[in-house]
C-alpha positions in Angstrom: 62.2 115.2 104.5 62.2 111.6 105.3 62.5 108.6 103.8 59.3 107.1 106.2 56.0 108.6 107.6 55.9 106.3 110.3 55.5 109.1 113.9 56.8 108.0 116.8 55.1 108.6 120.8 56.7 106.2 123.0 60.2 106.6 124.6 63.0 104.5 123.5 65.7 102.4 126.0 68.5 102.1 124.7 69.6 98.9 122.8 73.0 96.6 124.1 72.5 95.3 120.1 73.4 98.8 118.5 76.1 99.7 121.3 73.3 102.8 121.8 75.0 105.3 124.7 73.5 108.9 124.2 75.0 111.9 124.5 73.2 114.2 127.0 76.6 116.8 127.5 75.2 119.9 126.3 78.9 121.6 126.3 80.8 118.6 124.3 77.6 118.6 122.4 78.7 122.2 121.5 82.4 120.9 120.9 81.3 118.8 118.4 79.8 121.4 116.9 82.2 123.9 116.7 84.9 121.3 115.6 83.0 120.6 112.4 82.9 124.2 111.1 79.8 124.2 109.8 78.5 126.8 107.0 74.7 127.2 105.8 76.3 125.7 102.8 77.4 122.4 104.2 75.6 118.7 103.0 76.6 116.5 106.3 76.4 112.7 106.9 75.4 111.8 110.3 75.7 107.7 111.2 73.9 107.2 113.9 71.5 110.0 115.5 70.3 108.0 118.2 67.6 110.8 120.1 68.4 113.9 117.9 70.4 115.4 120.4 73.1 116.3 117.9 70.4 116.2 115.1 68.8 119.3 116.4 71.6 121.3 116.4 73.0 120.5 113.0 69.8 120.9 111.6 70.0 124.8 112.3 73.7 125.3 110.9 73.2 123.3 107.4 71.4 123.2 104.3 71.0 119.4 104.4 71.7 116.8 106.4 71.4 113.0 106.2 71.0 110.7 108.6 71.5 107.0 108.8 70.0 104.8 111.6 69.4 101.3 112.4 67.1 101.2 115.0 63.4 101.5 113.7 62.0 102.7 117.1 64.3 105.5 116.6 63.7 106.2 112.9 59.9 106.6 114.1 61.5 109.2 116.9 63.5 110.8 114.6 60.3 111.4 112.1 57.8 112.6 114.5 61.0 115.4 116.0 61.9 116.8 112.2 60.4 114.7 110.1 58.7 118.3 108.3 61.8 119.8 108.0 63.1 120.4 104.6 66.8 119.7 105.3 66.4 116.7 106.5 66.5 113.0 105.1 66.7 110.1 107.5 67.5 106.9 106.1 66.8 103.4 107.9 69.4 101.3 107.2 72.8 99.8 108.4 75.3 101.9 107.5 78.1 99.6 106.8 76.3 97.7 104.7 74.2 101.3 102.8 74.7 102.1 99.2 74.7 105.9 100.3 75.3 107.0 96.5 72.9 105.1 94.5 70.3 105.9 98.0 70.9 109.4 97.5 69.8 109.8 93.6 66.5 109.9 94.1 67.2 113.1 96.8 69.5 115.6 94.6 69.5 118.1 97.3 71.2 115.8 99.5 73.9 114.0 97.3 77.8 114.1 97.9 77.9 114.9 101.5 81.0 116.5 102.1 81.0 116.5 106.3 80.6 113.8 108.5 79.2 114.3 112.2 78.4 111.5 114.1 78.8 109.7 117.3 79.1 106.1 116.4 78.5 102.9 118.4 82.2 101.7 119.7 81.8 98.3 118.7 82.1 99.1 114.8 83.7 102.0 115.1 87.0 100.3 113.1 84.4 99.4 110.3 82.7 103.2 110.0 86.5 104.4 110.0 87.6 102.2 107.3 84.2 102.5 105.2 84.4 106.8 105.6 88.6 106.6 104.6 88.8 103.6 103.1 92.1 101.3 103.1 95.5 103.2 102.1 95.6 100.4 98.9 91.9 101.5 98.0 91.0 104.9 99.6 87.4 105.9 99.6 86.4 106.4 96.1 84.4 109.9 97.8 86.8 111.7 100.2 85.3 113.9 102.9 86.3 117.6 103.6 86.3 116.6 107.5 85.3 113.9 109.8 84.0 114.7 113.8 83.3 111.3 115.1 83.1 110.9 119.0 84.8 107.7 119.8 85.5 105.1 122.8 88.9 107.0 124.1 91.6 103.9 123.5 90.5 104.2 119.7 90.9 107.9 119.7 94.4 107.6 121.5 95.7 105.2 119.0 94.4 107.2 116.1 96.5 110.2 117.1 99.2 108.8 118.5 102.8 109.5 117.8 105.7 107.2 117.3 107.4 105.2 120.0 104.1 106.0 122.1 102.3 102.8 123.6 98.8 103.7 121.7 101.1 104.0 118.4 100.7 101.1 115.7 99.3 99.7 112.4 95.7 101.6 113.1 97.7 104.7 114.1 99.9 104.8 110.8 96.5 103.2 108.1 94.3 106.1 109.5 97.4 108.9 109.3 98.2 107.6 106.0 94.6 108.9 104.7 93.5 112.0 106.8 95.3 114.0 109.5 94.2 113.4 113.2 93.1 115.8 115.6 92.1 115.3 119.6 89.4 118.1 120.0 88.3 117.0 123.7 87.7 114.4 126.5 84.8 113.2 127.0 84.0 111.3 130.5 81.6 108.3 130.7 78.9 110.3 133.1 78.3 112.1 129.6 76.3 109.4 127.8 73.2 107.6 129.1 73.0 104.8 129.6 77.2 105.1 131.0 79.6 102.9 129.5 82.2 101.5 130.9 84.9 103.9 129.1 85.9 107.3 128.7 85.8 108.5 125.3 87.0 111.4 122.9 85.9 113.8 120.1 88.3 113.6 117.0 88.4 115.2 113.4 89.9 113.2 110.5 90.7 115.9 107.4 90.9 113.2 104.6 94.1 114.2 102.6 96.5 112.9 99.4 100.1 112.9 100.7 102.6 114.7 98.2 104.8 111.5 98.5 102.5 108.5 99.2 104.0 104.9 99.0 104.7 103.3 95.3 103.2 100.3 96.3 100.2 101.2 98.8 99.4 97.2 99.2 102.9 96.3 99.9 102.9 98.9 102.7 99.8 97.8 104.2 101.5 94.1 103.9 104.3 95.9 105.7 102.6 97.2 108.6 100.2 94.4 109.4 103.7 92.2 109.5 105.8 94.8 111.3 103.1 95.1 114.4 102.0 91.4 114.6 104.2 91.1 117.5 105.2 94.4 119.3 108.2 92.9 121.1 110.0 91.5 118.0 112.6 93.2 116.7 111.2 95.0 112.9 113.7 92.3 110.9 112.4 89.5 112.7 108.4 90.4 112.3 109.3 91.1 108.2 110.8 87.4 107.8 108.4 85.6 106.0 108.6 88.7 103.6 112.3 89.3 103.5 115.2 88.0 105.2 117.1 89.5 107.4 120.5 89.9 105.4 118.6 91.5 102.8 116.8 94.0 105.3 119.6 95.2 107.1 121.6 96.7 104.4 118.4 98.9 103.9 117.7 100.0 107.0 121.1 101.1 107.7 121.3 103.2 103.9 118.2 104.7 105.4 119.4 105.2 108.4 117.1 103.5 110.3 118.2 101.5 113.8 118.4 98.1 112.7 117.2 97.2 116.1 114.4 98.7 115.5 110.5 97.8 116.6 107.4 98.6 114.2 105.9 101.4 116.5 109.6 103.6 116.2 109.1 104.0 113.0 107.0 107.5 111.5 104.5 107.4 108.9 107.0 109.1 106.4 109.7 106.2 107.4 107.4 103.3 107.2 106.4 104.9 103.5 110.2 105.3 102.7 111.0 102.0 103.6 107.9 100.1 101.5 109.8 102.4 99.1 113.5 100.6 99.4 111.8 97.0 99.5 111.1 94.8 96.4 109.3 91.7 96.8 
């Protein structure tokens, strides 16, 4: 099923505008597979399909899958490949700017995707991220069982990266918040055609509630984007224009934090406890 006719016969190049690199890997191809878990049973959201390599293959596992892409020389691709199969809904549109719900009404079969596969263009990666999770003040109003997304490595790095670690900061800690993060595999640059410039990596996100989230999710977001604005301040000196230092020392001592301490030394489950201890 498809949300155009349009058949496609000519080959498509790749397009700098869309950050297109395509995956030709047939084993991380298979990685990405296997990290999703996919069941006959699954709906899955795929941003992105470029060729179909990845399309083909989840087509087989799933009893509907949508697909969102941009390019219209690739919609018409995408149509003339599976364009007659049943599971299948491509939808031509941006996806950061898509209504996916209200889109999706017309094609019950296909509404509330609850898996997202994809391998997403590196420039807007952060965007996609932040549209599929949402913001830890105003998480996702639909939360995913599971996210595979292959990503430009430094992202991936800082999404699972632990405290005191150089890839470890506000990203790190807004995407932990919201979904556990998993490194599933490296993925080298002679993977993709055309080859970027990077290495990257395969990830899963599992959206989650924490059992003791923050009291006051936009003060800790205020917190974090204060605590990391300068990595080689001292945490009390980044926190000034939000509370003085007198006042923040007596709590990060009754916590017992290291007053001396940076942004990136402090865990998820300490930055939450001290957004906890501060009233402003």
């Amino acid at each position: 099923m498809t949300s155009s006719k349009s058949t496609a016969k000519r080959s498509i190049r790749p397009r700098k505008q869309f950050g297109q690199h395509w995956l030709r890997d047939e084993e991380i191809l298979e990685r990405i597979i296997m990290a999703a878990e996919l069941t006959k049973s699954d709906r899955v959201l795929e941003i992105g399909p470029g060729t179909g390599s990845l399309t083909s293959r989840l087509l087989s596992m799933v009893s509907a899958l949508v697909s969102v892409e941009i390019d219209r020389d690739l919609c018409k691709k995408l149509v003339h490949k599976y364009g007659e199969q049943d599971n299948f809904l491509l939808i031509q549109d941006d996806f950061l700017k898509s209504d996916l719900a209200s889109f999706l009404q017309d094609f019950p079969k296909f509404q509330n995707p609850h898996k997202v596969v994809a391998n997403i263009p590196y420039n807007i990666t952060g965007p996609i991220i932040a549209k599929l999770l949402g913001k830890i003040a105003t998480p996702a109003p639909q939360q995913y069982e599971s996210i595979v997304l292959l990503v430009q490595k430094e992202v991936g790095d800082r999404l699972v990266a632990i405290p005191g670690s150089k890839a470890y900061g506000a990203l790190s800690i807004r995407v932990q918040y919201l979904a556990s993060c998993e490194l599933i595999c490296d993925v080298p640059a002679k993977s993709f055609y055309p080859r970027p410039k990077v290495d990257s990596v395969v990830i899963k996100l599992t959206p989650r509630i924490l059992p003791d989230p923050a009291h006051n999710p936009r003060q800790l977001e205020t917190l974090l984007k204060l605590g990391f604005a300068s990595r080689r301040k001292m945490l009390h000196n980044n926190l000034q224009s939000l509370i003085k230092i007198a006042e923040l020392t007596p709590i990060l001592e009754k916590l017992n934090f290291n007053p001396q301490c940076r942004a990136e030394d402090l865990s998820l489950e300490e930055w939450i406890l001290l957004s906890n201890n501060i009233n402003c």
